[in-house]
C-alpha positions in Angstrom: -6.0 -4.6 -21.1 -7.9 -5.3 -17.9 -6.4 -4.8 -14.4 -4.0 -7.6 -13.2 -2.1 -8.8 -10.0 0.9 -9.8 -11.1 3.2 -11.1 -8.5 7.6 -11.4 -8.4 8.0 -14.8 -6.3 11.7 -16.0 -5.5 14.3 -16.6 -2.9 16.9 -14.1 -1.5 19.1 -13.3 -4.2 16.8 -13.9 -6.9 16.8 -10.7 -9.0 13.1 -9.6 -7.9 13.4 -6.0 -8.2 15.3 -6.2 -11.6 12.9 -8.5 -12.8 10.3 -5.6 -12.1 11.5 -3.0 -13.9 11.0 -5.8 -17.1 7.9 -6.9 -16.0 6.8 -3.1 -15.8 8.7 -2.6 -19.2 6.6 -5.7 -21.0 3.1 -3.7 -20.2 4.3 -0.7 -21.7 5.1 -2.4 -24.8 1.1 -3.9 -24.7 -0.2 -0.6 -24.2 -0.4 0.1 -20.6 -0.2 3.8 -19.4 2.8 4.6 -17.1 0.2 5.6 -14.4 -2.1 2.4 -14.8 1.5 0.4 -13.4 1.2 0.5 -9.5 4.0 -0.9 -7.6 4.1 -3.0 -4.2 5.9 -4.9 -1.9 5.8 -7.4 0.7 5.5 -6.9 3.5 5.1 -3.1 3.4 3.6 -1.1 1.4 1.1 0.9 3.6 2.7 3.4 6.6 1.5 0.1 9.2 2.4 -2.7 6.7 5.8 -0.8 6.5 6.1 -0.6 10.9 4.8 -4.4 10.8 8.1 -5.2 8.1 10.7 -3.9 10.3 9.0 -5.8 13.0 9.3 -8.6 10.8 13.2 -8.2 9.6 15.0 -6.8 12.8 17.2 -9.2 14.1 16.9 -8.4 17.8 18.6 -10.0 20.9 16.3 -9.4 23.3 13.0 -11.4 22.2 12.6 -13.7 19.5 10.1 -13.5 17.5 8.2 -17.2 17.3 7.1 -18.6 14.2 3.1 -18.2 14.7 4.0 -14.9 15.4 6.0 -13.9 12.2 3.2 -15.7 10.6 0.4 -13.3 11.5 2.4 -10.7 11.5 2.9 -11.3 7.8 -0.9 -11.5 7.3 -1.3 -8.5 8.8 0.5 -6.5 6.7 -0.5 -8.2 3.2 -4.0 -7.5 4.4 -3.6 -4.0 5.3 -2.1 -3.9 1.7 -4.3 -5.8 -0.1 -7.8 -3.4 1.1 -5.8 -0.6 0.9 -3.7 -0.6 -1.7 -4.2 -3.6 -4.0 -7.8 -4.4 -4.4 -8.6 -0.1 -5.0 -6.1 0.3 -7.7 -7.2 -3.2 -9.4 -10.9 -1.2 -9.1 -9.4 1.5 -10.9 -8.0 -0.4 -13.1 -4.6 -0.7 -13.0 -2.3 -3.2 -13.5 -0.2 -4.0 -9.7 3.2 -5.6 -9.9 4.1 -7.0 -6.4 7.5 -7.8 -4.6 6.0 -11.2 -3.0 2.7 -12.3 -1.9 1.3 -15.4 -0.4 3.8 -18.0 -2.0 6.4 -16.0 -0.3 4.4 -17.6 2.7 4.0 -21.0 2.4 7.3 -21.2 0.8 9.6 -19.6 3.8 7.2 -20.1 6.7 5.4 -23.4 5.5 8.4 -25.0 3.7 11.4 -23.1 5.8 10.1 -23.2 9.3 7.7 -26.0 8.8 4.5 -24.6 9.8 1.3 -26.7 8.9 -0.1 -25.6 5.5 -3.3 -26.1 7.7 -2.9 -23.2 9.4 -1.7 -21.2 6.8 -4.4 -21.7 4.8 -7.1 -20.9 7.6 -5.0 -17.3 8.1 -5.2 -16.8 4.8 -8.6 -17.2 4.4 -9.6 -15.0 7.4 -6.9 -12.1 6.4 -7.6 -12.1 2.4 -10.5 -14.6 1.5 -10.0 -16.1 -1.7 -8.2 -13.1 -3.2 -5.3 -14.3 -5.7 -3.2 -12.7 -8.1 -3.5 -13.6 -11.7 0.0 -14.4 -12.5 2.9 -15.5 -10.5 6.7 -14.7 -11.9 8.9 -17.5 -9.7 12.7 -16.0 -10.2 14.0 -19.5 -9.7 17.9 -19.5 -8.2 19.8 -21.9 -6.4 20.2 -21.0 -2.9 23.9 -20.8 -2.7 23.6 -18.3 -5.6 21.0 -16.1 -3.8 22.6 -15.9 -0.6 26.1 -15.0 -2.3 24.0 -12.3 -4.2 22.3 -11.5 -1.1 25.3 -10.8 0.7 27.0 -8.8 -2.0 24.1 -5.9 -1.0 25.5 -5.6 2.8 24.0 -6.4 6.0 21.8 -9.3 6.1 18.2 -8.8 7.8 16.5 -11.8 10.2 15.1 -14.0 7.6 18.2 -13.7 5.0 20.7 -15.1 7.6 19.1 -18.4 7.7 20.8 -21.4 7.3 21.0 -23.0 4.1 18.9 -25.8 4.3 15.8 -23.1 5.2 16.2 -21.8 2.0 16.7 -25.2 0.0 13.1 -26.7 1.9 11.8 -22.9 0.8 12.5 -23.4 -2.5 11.0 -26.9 -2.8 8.0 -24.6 -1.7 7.9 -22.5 -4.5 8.6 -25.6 -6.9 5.7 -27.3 -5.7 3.3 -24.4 -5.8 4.5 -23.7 -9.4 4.0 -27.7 -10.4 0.2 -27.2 -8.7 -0.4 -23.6 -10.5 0.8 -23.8 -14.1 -1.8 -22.1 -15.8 -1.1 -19.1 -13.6 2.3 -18.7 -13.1 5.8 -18.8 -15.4 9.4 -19.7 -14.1 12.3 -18.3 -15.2 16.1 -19.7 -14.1 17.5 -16.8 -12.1 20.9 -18.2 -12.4 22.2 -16.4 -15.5 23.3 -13.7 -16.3 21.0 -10.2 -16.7 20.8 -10.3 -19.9 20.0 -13.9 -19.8 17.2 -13.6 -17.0 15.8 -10.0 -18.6 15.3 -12.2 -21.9 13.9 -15.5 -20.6 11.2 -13.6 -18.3 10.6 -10.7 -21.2 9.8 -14.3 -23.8 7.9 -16.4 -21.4 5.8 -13.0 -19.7 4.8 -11.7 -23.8 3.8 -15.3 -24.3 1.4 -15.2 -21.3 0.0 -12.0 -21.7 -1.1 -12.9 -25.5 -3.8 -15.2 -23.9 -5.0 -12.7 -21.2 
C-alpha cells in the first residue's frame, strides 16, 4: 500500500483518539507494518508545535489571546509538523494517522469564531501550499454529547469551554467541508455507542481503502 495522510476530524467529545486505535487497527488488517503507522496530533507534535499548543489551550487571565492570533499560531504549528514530521515519514513511506488538521481550522476558527475563509485560505497557502491529506475521517457528534463527554475527562482547556452555539456553527463547518469533499472523506455518527462507532468507521474505512 502506498503512504497516506489520513486525518481524525470532529468536535470535542467526538471519540477521536478511540477512533485511532481502529483506524490504526484497519491497516494492519491490509498489510501495513506496525512501524509503517506514524502517529500525530494537532497542534503538537514537534518539541515547538508542542510549546505553540499550550500557547494555544491555556486559559489565562492576564491576556487574551485574539482570534488572528490563535489563527497563526495554529499554522505555525501544523507547519512545523507537516516539514518535519508528516511530509518525511510520507517520503518514507509510511502511512500517518493525524489527530486534526486543517478542517479542524476552518471549522472552529472559520465556522466558530467567524474568521473569513479568505484569510484562512491565504495562511494556508503560505504555511502548507497545497498539501492535503488523502482521507478525512469526520467523527460526527452532536455538540451537547461532546461537551458532556468532554467534561467527563476533567478540566476543560480554552477552546473546549466555549459556548454552545461555537461548537454548533463549528460543526456546520465540518458538514459543509464533508458535502464539498466526498470523494475524500467518510462520516461516521459519533453518537453511539463504541461498539457502534468502532463498527460504522471499521465498514465505511475497509470500503475506502479497497479503491486506494
Amino acid at each position: 500500500m502506498k503512504s497516506m495522510f489520513v486525518v481524525i476530524e470532529g468536535l470535542e467529545g467526538a471519540g477521536k483518539t478511540t477512533a485511532r486505535e481502529q483506524v490504526k487497527s484497519i491497516f494492519l488488517e491490509f498489510g501495513v507494518e506496525p512501524s509503517d503507522i506514524k502517529d500525530v496530533r494537532e497542534p503538537g507534535g514537534t518539541p515547538l508545535s508542542e510549546t505553540l499548543r499550550n500557547i494555544i489551550k491555556d486559559d489565562r487571565d492576564d491576556e487574551t489571546l485574539v482570534d488572528v492570533s490563535e489563527l497563526m499560531l495554529f499554522y505555525v504549528a501544523r507547519t512545523q509538523l507537516v516539514v518535519n514530521v508528516i511530509q518525511p515519514h510520507l517520503r518514507a513511506g509510511c502511512i500517518v494517522i493525524g489527530d486534526r488538521h486543517d478542517w479542524s481550522t476552518i471549522a472552529y476558527q472559520g465556522g466558530g469564531r467567524g474568521v473569513p475563509k479568505e484569510k484562512i485560505s491565504l495562511l494556508k497557502s503560505i504555511a502548507i501550499d497545497d498539501f492535503e491529506p488523502d482521507l478525512y475521517i469526520f467523527m460526527d457528534v452532536d455538540p451537547v454529547v461532546g461537551l458532556e463527554r468532554a467534561r467527563g475527562r476533567g478540566a476543560l482547556d480554552r477552546i473546549e469551554k466555549m459556548d454552545l452555539s461555537f461548537f454548533i456553527r463549528a460543526r456546520e463547518s465540518f458538514l459543509e467541508l464533508v458535502k464539498e469533499n466526498p470523494r475524500k472523506s467518510i462520516t461516521v455518527d459519533a453518537n453511539g455507542s463504541l461498539d457502534a462507532v468502532s463498527s460504522e468507521l471499521k465498514i465505511k474505512l475497509r470500503e475506502f481503502l479497497k479503491h486506494v
